[in-house]
C-alpha positions as a Markdown table, in Angstrom:
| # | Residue | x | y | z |
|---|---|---|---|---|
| 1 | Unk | 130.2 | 2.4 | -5.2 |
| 2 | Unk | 128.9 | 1.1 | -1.6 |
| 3 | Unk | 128.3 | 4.0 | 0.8 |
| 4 | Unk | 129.2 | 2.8 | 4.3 |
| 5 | Unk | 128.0 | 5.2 | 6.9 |
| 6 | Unk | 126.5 | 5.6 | 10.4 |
| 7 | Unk | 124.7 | 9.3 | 9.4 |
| 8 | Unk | 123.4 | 8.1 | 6.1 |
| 9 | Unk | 121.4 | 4.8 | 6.2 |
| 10 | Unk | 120.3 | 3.6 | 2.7 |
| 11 | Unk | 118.6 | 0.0 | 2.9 |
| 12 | Unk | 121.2 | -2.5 | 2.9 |
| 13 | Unk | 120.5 | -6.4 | 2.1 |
| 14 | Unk | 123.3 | -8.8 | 2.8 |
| 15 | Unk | 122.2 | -11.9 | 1.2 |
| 16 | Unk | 124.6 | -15.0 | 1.6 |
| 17 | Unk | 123.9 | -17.8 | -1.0 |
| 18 | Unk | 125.0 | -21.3 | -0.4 |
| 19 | Unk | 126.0 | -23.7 | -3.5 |
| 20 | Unk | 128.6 | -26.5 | -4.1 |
| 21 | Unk | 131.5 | -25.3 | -5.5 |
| 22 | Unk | 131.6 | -26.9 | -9.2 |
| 23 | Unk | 128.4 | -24.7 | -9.1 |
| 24 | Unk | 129.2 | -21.8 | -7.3 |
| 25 | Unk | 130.8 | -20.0 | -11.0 |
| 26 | Unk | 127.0 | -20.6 | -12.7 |
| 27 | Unk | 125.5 | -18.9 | -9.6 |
| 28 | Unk | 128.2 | -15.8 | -9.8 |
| 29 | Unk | 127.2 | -15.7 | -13.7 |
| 30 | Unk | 123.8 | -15.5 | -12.7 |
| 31 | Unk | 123.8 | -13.1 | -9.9 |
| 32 | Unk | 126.1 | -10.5 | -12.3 |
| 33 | Unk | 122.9 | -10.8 | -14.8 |
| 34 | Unk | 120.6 | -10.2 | -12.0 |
| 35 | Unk | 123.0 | -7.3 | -10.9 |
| 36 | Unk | 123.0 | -5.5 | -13.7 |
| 37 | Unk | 119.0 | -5.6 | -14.4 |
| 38 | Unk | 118.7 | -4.3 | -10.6 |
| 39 | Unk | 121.4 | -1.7 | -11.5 |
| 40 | Unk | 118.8 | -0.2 | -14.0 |
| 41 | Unk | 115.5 | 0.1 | -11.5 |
| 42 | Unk | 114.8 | 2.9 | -9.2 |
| 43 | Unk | 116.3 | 3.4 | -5.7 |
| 44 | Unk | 119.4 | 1.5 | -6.8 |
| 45 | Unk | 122.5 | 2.4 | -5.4 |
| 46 | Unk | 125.2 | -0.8 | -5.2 |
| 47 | Unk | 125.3 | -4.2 | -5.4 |
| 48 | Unk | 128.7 | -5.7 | -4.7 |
| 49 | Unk | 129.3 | -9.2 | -4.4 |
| 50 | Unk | 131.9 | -11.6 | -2.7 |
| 51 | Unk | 132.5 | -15.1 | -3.7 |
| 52 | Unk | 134.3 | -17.5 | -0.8 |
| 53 | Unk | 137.9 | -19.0 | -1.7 |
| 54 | Unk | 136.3 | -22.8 | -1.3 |
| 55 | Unk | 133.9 | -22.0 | -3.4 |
| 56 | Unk | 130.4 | -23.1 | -1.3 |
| 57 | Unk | 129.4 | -19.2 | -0.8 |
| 58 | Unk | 128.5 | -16.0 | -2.5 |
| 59 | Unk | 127.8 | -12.9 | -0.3 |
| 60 | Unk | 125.6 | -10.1 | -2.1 |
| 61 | Unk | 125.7 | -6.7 | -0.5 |
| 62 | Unk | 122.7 | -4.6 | -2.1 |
| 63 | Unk | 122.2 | -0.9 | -1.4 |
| 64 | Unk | 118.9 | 0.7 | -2.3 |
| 65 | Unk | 117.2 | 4.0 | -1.6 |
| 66 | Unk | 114.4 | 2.4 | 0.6 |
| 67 | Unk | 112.6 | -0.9 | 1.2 |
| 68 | Unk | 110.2 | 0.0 | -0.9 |
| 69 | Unk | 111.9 | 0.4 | -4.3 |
| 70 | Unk | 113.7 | -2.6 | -2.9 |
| 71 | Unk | 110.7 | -4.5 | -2.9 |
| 72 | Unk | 109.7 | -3.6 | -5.9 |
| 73 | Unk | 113.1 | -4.5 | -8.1 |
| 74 | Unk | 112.8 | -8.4 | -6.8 |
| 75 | Unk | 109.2 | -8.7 | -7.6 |
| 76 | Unk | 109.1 | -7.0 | -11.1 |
| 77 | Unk | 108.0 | -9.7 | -13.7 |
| 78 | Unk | 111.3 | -9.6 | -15.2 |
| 79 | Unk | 112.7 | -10.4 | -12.3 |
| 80 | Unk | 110.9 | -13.0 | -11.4 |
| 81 | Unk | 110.7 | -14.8 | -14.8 |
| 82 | Unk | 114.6 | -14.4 | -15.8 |
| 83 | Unk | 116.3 | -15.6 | -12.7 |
| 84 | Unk | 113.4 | -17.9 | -11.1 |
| 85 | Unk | 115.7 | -21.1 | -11.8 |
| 86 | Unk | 118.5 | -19.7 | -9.8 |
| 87 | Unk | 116.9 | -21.8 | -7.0 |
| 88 | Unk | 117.8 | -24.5 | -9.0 |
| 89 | Unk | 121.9 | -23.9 | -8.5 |
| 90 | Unk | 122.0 | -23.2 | -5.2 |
| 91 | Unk | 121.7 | -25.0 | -2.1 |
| 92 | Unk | 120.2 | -22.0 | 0.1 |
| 93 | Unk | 119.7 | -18.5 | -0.1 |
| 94 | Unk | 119.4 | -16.1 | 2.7 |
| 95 | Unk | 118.7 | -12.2 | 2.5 |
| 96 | Unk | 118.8 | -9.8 | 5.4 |
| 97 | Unk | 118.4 | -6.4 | 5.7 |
| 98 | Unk | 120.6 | -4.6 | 8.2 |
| 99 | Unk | 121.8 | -1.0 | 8.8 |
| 100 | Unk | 125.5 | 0.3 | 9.7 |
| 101 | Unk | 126.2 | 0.4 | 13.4 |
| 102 | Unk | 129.9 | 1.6 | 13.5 |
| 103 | Unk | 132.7 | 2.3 | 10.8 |
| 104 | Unk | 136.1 | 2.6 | 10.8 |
| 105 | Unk | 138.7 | 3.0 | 7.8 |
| 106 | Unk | 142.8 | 2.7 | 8.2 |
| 107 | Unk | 142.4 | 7.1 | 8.0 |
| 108 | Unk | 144.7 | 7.2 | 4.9 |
């Protein structure tokens, strides 16, 4: 589950990926795959993702323990050798990494 939070920062990487949208189910398959190697690596904490109602956008929202264990997930060789055609189904990809500046819920 994302942890959202001004007083706790873990590393968080949006990353907003770009494809046309006969495409944009392929990507989603293949970023649930990716999501569920990174969900087994250390440091890992969430990885949500978001796809857009036309269909030309997926947003990834990645929490780790720290950039370094980050790091490390997206270059392991698995990594790199199971998902290095993704490029290949998308039309960009761009990752971030941002912290939480403010939060506020409906206090239910």
């Amino acid at each position: 589950m994302p942890q959202i939070s001004t007083d706790r920062q873990p590393v968080t990487q949006i990353t907003i990926v770009e494809s046309e949208p006969e495409k944009q189910a392929e990507a989603l398959s293949v970023m649930t795959e990716r999501a569920r190697f990174m969900a087994r690596q250390p440091g890992f904490i969430s990885i949500s993702l978001h796809r857009s109602l036309d269909g030309r956008r997926i947003v990834n929202y990645v929490q780790w323990q720290n950039r370094d264990l980050l790091r490390s997930a997206h270059q392991s060789p698995e990594f790199r050798k199971e998902w290095g055609h993704f490029d290949e189904i998308t039309s960009e990809i761009d990752p971030y990494l941002y912290e939480v500046s403010e939060v506020m819920d409906s206090g239910r």
